[in-house]
VOSEKE-76257 format. One line per 2 residues: number of its first residue (from 1); their letters; for each residue x, y negated, z negated of N, C-alpha, C. Coordinates in steps of 0.02 Angstrom, whole numbers, m for minus. Layout:
BEGIN
NUM	A	X/Y/Z/X/Y/Z/X/Y/Z  ...
// end
This chain:
BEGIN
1	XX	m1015/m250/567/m960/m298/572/m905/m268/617  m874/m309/642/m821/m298/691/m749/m292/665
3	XX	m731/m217/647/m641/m219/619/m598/m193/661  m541/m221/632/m473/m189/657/m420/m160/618
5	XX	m405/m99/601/m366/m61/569/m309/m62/590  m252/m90/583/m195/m74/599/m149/m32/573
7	XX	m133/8/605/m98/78/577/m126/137/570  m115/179/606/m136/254/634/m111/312/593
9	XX	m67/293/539/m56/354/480/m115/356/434  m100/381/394/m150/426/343/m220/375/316
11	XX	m178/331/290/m236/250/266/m261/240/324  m210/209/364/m291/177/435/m317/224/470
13	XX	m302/292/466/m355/332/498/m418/350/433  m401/353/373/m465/367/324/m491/300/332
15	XX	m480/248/324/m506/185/306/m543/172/391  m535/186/443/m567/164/515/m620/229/520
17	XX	m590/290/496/m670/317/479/m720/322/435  m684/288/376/m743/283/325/m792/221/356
19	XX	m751/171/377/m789/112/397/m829/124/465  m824/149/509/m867/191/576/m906/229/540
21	XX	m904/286/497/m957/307/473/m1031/290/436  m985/196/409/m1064/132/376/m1080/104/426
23	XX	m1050/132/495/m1087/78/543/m1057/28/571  m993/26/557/m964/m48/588/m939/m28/644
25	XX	m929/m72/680/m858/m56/733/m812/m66/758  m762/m14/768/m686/m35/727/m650/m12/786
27	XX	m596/m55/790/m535/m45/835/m488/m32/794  m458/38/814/m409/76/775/m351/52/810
29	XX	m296/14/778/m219/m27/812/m171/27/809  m138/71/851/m74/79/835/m19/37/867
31	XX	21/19/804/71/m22/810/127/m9/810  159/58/810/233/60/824/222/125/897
33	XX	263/104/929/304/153/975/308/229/970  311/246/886/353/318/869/290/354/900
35	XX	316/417/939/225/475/934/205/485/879  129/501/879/99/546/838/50/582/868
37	XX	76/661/836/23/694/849/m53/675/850  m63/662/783/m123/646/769/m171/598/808
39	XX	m141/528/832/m146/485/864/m176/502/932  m129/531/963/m132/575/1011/m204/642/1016
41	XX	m223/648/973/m270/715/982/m328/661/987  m320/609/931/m390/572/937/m412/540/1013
43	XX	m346/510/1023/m354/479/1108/m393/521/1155  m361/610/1152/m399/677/1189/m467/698/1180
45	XX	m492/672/1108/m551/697/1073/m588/637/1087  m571/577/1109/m614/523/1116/m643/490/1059
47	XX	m586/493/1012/m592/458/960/m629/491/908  m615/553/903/m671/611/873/m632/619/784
49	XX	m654/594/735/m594/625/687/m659/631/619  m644/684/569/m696/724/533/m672/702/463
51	XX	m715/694/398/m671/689/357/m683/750/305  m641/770/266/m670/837/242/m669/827/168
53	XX	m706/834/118/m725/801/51/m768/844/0  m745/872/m34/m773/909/m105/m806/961/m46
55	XX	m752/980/2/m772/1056/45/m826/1041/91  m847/985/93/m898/963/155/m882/909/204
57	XX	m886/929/274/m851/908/335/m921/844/359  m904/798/374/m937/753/413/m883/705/468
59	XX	m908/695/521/m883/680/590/m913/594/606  m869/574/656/m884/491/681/m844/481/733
61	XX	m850/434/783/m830/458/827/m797/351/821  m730/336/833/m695/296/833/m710/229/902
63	XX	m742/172/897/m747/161/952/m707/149/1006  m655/106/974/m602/87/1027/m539/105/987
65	XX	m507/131/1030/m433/152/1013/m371/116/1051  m346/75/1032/m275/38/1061/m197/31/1029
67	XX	m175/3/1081/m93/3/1064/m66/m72/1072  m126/m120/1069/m123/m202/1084/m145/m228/1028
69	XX	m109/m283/1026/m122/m289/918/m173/m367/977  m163/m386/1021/m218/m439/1036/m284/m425/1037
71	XX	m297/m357/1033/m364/m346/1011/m386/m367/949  m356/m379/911/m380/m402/836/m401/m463/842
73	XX	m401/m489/919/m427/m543/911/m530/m560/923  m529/m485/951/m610/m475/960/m643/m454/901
75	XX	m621/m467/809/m637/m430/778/m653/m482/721  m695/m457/662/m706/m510/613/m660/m505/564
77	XX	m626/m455/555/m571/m424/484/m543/m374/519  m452/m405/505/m424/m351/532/m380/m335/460
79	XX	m381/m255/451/m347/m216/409/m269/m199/418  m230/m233/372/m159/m198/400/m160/m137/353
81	XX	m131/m92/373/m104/m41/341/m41/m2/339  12/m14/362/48/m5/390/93/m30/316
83	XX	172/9/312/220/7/268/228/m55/270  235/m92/220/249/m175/205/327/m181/224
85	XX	380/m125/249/422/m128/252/422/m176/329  376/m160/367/378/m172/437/322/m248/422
87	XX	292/m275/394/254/m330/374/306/m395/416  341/m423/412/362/m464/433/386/m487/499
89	XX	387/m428/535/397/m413/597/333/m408/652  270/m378/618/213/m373/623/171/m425/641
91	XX	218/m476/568/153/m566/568/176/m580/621  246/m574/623/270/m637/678/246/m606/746
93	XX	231/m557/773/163/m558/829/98/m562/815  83/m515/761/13/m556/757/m32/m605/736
95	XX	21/m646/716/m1/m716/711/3/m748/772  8/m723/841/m10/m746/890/m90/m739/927
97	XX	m116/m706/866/m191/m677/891/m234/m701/836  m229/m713/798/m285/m711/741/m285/m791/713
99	XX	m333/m827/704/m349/m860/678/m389/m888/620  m411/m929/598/m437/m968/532/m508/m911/536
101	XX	m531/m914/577/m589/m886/586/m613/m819/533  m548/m798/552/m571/m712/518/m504/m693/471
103	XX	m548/m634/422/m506/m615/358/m463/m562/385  m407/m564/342/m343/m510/358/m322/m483/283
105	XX	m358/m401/288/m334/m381/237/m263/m337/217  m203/m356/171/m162/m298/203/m169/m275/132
107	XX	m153/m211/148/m154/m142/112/m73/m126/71  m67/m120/m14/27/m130/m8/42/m168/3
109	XX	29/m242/m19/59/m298/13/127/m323/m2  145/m322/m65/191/m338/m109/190/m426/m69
111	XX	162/m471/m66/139/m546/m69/149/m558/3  126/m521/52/144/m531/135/97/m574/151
113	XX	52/m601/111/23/m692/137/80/m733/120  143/m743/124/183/m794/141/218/m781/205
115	XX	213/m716/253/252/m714/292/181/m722/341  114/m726/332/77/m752/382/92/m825/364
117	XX	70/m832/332/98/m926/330/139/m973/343  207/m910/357/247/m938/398/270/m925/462
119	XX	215/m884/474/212/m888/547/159/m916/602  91/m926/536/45/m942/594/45/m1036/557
121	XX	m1/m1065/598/m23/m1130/589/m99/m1139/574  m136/m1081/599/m192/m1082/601/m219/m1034/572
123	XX	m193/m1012/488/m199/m929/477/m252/m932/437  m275/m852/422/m325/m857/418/m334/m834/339
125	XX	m406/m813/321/m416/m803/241/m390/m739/223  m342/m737/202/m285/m683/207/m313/m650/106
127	XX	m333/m584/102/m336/m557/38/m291/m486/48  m250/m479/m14/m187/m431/m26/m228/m389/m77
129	XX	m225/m302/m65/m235/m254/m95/m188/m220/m102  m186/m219/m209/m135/m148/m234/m107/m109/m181
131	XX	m176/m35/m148/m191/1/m126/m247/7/m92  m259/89/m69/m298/78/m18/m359/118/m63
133	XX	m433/110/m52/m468/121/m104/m502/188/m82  m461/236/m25/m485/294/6/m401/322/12
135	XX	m389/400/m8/m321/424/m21/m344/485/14  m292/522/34/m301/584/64/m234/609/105
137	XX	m246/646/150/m196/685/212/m240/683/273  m201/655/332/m227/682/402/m211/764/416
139	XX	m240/814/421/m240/859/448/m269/916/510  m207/943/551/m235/950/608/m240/1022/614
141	XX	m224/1057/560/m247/1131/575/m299/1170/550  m332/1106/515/m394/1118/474/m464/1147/518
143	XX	m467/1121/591/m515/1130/640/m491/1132/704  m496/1182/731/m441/1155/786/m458/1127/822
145	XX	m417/1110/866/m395/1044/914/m420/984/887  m448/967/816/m479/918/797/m426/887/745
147	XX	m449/823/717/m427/795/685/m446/782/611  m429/810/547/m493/791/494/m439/763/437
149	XX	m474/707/414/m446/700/351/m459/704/299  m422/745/238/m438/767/178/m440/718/144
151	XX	m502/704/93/m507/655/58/m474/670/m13  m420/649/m62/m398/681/m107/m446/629/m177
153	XX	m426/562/m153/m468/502/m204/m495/453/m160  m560/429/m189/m596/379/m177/m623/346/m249
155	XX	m597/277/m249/m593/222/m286/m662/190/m266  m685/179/m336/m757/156/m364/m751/68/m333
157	XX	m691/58/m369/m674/m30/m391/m602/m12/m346  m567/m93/m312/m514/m84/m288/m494/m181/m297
159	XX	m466/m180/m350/m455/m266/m359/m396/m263/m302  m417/m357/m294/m351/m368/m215/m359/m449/m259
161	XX	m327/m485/m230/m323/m558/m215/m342/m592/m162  m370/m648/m152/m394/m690/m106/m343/m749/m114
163	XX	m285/m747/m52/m230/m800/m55/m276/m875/m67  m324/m891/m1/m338/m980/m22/m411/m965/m89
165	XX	m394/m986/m140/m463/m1003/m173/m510/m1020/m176  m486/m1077/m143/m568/m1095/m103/m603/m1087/m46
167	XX	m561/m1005/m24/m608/m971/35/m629/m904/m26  m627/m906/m81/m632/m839/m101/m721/m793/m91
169	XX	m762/m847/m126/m820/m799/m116/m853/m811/m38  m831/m845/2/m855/m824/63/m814/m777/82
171	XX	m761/m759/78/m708/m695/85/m730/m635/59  m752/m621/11/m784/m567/m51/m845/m568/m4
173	XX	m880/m608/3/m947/m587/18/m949/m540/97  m914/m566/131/m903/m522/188/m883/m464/179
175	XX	m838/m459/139/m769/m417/127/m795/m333/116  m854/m357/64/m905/m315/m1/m956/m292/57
177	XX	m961/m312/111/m980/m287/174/m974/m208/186  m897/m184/177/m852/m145/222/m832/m126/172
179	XX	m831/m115/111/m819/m98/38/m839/m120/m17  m879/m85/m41/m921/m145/m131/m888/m135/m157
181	XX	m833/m86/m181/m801/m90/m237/m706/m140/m254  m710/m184/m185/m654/m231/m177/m684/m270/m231
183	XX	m629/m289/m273/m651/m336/m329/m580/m420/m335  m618/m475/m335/m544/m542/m314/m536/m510/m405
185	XX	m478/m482/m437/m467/m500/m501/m398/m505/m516  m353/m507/m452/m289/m521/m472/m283/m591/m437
187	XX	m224/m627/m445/m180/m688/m408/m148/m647/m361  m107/m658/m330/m66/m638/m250/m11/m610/m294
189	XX	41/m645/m343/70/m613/m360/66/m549/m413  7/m550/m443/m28/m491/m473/m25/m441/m433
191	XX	m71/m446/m368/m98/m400/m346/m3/m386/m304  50/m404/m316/103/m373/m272/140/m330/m324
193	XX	154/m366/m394/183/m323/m457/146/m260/m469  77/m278/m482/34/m224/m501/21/m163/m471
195	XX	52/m158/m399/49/m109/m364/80/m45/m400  36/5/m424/71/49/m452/132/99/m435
197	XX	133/92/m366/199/114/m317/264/98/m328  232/37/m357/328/m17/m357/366/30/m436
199	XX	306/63/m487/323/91/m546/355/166/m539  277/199/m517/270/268/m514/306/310/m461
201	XX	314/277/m387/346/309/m356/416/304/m355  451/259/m379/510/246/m366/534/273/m409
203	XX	537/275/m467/552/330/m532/549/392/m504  463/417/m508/474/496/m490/516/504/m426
205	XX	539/470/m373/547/504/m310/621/509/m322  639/451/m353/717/440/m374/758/478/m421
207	XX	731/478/m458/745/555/m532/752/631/m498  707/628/m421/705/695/m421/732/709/m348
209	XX	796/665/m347/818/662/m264/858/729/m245  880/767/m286/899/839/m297/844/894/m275
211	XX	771/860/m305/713/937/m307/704/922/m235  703/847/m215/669/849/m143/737/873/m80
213	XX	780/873/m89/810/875/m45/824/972/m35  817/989/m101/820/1063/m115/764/1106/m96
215	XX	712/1068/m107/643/1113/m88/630/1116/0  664/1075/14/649/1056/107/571/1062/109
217	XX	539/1001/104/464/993/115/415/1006/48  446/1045/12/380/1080/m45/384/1046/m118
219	XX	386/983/m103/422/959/m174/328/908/m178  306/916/m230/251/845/m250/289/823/m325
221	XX	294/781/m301/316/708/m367/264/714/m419  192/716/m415/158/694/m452/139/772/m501
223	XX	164/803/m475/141/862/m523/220/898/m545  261/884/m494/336/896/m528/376/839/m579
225	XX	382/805/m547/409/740/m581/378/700/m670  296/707/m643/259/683/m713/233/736/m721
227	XX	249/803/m739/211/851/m768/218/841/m844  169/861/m876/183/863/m951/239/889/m999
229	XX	267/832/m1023/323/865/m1069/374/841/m1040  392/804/m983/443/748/m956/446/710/m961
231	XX	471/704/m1031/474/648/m1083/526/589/m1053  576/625/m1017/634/597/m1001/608/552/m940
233	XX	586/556/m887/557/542/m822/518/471/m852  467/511/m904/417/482/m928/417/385/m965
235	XX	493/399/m990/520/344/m1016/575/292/m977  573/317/m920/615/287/m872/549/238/m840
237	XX	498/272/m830/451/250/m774/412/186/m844  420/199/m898/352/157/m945/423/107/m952
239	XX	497/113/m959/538/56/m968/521/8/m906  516/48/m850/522/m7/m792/463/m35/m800
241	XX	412/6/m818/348/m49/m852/352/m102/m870  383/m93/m914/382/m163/m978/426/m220/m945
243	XX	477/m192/m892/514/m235/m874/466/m305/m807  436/m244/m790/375/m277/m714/337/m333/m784
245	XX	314/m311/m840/257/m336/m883/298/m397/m911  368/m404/m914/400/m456/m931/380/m494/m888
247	XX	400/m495/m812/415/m551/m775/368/m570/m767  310/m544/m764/229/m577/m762/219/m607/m809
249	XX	227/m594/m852/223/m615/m919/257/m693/m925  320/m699/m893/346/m747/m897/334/m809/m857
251	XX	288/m804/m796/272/m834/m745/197/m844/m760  166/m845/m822/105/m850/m848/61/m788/m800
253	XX	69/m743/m773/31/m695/m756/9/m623/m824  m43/m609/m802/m58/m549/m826/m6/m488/m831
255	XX	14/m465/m896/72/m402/m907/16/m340/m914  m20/m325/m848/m69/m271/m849/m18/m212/m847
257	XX	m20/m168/m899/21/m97/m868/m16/m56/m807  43/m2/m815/29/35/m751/m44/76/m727
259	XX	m42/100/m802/m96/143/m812/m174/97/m802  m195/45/m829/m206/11/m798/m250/m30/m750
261	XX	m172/m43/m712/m171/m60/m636/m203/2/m589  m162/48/m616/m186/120/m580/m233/163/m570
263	XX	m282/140/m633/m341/128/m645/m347/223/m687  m307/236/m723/m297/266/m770/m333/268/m828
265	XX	m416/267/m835/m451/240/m887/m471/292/m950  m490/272/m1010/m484/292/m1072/m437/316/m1092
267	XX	m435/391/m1095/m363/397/m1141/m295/386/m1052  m261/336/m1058/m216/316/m995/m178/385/m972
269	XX	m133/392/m1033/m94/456/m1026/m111/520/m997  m164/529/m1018/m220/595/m1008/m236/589/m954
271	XX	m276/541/m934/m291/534/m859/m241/531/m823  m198/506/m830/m125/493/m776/m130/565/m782
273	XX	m97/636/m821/m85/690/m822/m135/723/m764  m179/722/m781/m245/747/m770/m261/729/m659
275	XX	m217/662/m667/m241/660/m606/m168/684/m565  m97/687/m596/m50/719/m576/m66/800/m557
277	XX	m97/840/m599/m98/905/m585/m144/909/m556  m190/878/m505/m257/897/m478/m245/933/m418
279	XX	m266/985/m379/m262/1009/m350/m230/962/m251  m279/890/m293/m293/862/m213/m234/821/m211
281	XX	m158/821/m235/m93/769/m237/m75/845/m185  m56/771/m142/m34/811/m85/66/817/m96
283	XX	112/877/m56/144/881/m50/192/818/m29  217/783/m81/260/719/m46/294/706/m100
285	XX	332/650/m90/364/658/m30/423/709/7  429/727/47/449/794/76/534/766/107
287	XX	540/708/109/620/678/108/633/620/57  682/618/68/728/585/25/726/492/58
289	XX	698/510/110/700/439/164/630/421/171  578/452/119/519/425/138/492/354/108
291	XX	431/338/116/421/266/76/397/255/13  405/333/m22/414/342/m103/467/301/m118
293	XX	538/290/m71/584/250/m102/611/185/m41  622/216/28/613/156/70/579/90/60
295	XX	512/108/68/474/36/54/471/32/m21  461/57/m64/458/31/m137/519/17/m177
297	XX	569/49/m145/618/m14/m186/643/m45/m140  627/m62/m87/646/m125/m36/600/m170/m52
299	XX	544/m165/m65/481/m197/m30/467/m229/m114  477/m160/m128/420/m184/m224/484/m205/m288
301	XX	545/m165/m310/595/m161/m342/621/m229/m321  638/m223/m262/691/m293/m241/657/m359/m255
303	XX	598/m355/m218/574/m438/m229/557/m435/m317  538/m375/m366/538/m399/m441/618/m422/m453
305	XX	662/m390/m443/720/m418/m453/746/m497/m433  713/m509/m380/727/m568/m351/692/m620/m377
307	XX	616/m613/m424/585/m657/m454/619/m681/m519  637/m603/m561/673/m616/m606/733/m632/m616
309	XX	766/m651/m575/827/m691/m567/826/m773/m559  753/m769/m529/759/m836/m504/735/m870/m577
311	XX	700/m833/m616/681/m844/m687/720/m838/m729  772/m819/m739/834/m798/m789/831/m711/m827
313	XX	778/m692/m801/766/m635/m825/807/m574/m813  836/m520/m837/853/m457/m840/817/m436/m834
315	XX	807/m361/m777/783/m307/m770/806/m263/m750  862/m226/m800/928/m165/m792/895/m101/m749
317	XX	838/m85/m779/806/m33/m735/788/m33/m688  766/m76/m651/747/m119/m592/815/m111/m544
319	XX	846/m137/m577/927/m137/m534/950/m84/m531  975/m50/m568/1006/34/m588/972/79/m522
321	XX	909/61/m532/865/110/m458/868/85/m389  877/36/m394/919/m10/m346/971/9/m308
323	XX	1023/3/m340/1079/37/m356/1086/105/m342  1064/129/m376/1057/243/m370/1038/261/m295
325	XX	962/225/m288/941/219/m221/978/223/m146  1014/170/m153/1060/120/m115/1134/180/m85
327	XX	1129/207/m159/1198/244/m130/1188/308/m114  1133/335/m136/1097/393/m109/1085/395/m20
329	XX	1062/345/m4/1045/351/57/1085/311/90  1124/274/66/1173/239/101/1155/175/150
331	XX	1099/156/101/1055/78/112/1074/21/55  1074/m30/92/1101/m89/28/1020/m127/53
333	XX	985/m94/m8/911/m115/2/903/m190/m25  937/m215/m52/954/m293/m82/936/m335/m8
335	XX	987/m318/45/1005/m328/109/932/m354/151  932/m277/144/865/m246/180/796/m262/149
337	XX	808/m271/91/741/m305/65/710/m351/74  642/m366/27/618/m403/19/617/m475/m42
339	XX	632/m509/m22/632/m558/m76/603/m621/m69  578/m667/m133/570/m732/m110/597/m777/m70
341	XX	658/m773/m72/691/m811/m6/664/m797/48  663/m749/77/621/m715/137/562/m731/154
343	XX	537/m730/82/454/m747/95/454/m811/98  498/m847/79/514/m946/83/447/m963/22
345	XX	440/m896/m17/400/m941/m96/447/m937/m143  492/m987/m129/535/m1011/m203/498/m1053/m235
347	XX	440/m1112/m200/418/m1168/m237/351/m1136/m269  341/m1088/m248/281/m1044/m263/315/m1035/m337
349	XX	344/m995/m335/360/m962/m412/381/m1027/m459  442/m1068/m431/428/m1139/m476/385/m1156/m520
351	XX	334/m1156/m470/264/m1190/m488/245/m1140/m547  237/m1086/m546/201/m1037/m603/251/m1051/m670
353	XX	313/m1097/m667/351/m1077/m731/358/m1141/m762  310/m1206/m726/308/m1258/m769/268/m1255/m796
// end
């Protein structure tokens, strides 16, 4: 099958070589301006990038590499991957390329099938994923002059949503192509709450805006922040739980917790622990400006706040991090956010509360 990965950080470079390595062939998009090293070595290497996994290296070689998002128009499924912070800015060009024809998966969506919909006329079978169902680090000093990425997790099952319903199992059936373990088992707004990012990162990154700014680079959230016996951390992050599990709850959706969503199975706690201290949680986030809190309480925090308002609902914790956030970095992420207004689904949510 013919894909297009958009976004050249860590996800669309694991996800364009896992998928080159089953055989497909994939046009790797970079879409912003900023350099990257990495980007850059692959262009030199001819698209050469390795992935490195339980200590064993295997190689693929990228077919086409570009900086033209109109290439997505030679392709059967194009992958966004890219911070949902930049999503709206994104549709409104590439909904000048893509049509009914072919599926668009984005990665992190927090519900960015309303900003294709309001940009294209002719859009296409648009399905929204939690996450990405391959985790890791690009690293370049692992081989030299090469490019390899460390695989930290790979996801069995990866539920997403299929925006039109009645494109769903011709959507799945392709989809399950390029990944068997994509599963349709959320709604659109499921699969944007449920994102375990909008919970886990914004708590730990926010609680610990002191360790990160103190450590300069050496700070991991997931083994500092939720280590065992941070009880305090611990009850900040399961309140904002219950608060996400309200508003779903109230809009007749599923109040799936985090653990979960996150796919945290049998004992939740244990596993959450268990996968916090694993060797393979990479060092992050390493600022105070990364998209541990940029995109997740712009992107994920704000639009729950904005649902539950439009519902009559309170969500103090929701706001408070909001808030803390905001003045920390000296962003009025309300502003800057994301919300239903934005997305123009006010009649959307309506609809779920008659």
């Amino acid at each position: 099958m013919n894909v297009s990965v958009i976004g050249s950080g860590n996800v669309g470079m694991a996800i364009a070589a896992d998928l080159s390595m089953k055989g497909h062939e994939v046009w790797l998009i970079k879409s912003s301006a900023s350099p990257s090293r990495a980007y850059e070595r692959l262009l030199s290497n001819e698209g050469m990038i390795y992935m490195k996994e339980d200590g064993a290296y295997s190689g693929t070689k990228l077919q086409h590499m570009s900086n033209d998002l109109s290439d997505t128009a030679k392709t059967d499924v194009v992958i966004v991957t890219i911070q949902s912070t930049y999503h709206e800015d994104l549709f409104k060009e590439l909904c000048k390329h893509i049509s009914s024809r072919q599926i668009v998966i984005v990665i992190c969506s927090y519900m960015s099938s309303f900003y294709i919909t309001k940009f294209s006329r002719d859009y296409p079978t648009i399905a929204e994923a939690t996450g990405p169902y391959i985790e890791g680090r690009v690293e370049l000093e692992d081989i030299a002059g090469q490019v390899v990425f460390r695989v930290g997790c790979r996801l069995t099952r990866s539920p997403l949503s299929v925006f039109q319903r009645e494109r769903a199992d011709s959507c799945m059936s392709k989809i399950k192509q390029l990944f068997s373990g994509w599963s349709n088992d959320y709604s659109i707004i499921e699969s944007a709450l449920l994102n375990p990012n909008l919970v886990i990162h914004t708590v730990g990154a926010i609680m610990s805006i002191p360790r990160i700014e103190y450590s300069h680079g050496q700070f991991c959230m997931y083994r500092e922040a939720y280590a065992r016996g941070n009880e305090a951390t611990m009850n900040i992050m399961l309140e904002l739980d219950k608060e996400k599990k309200s508003v779903l709850q109230a809009i007749g959706q599923r109040p799936i917790d985090v653990f979960e969503a996150g796919g945290f199975l049998g004992n939740p706690m244990e596993s959450f622990y268990r996968y916090s201290e694993s060797e393979q949680r990479a060092v992050s986030p390493t600022s105070v400006k990364s998209r541990y809190i940029t995109e997740d309480v712009s992107q994920g925090l704000v639009l729950l706040e904005s649902i539950a308002e439009r519902i009559g609902l309170r969500v103090p914790v929701a706001s408070s991090l909001i808030d803390i956030s905001g003045v920390a970095l000296g962003v009025d992420f309300r502003q800057a956010g994301r919300t239903i207004e934005k997305l123009e689904a006010q009649l959307f949510i309506n609809s779920l509360t008659k």
